[in-house]
C-alpha positions in Angstrom: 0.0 0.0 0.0 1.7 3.5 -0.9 1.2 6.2 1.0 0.1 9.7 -0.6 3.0 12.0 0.8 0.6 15.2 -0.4 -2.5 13.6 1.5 -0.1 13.0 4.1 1.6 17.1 4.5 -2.3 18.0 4.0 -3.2 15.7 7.1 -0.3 17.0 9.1 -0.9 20.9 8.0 -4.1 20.7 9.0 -3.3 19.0 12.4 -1.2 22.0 12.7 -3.8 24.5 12.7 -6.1 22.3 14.5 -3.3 22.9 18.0 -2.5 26.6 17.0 -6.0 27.1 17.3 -6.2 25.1 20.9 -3.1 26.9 22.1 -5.0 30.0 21.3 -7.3 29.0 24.0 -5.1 27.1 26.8 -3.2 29.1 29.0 -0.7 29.2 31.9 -1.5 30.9 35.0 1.7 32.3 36.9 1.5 34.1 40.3 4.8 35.1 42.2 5.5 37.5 44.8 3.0 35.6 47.3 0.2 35.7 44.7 0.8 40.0 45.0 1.9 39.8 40.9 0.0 37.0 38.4 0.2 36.8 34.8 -2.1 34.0 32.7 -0.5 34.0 29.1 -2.2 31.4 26.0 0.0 28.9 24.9 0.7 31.3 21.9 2.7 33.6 24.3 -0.2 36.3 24.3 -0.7 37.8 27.9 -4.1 37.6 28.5 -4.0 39.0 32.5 -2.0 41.1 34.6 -2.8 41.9 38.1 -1.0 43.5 40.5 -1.7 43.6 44.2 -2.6 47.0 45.7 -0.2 46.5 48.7 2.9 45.7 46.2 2.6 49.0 44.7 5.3 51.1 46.2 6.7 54.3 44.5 9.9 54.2 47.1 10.6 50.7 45.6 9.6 50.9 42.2 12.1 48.2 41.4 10.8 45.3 43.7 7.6 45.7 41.0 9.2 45.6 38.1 11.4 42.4 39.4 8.0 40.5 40.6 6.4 41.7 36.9 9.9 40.5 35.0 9.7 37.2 36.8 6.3 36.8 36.4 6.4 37.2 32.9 9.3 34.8 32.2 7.9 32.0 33.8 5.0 32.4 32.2 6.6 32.2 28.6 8.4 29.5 30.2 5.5 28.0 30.6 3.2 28.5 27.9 6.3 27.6 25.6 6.7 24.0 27.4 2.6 23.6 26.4 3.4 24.4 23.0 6.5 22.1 22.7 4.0 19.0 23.7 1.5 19.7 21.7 3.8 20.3 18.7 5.6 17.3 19.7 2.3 14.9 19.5 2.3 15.9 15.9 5.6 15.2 15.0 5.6 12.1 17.5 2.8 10.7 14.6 5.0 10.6 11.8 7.5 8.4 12.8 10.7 10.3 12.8 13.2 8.2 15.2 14.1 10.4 18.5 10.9 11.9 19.1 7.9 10.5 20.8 
């Protein structure tokens, strides 16, 4: 039996576009600081919520904010790029190649 490698791409482009589409709507929550900074970013790295706590607002230690909002953020994309990994990796796991499951 030979296999159609254009049926095949099709199958796998549309797969493609079938977890774009579900990244777009799965996200990562992240809260650091004790829960004062949280960020929840899509698995297609788009930040969909920031919230800061009243009581970590300081304007004699601006930088103590930005550090909680920097980390916040990272981990996040940390995050929301590990989701995206998987899921691509479930497509590429169906084709076979050796190494990747």
């Amino acid at each position: 039996m030979r296999v159609d490698p254009g049926k095949a791409l099709r199958q796998m482009q549309q797969r493609q576009e079938q977890i774009m589409e579900e990244l777009a709507q799965k996200t990562v929550e992240v809260t650091v600081g004790g829960g004062t900074v949280r960020i929840v970013m899509t698995g297609q790295q788009e930040v969909k919520e920031l919230t800061i706590a009243p009581e970590v607002v300081d304007p004699e230690d601006v930088e103590m904010l930005q550090d909680l909002v920097l980390a916040a953020f990272n981990e996040a994309l940390e995050r929301s790029r590990d989701m995206a990994e998987e899921q691509m990796r479930s497509l590429l796991g169906g084709l076979g190649i050796p190494g990747l499951r």
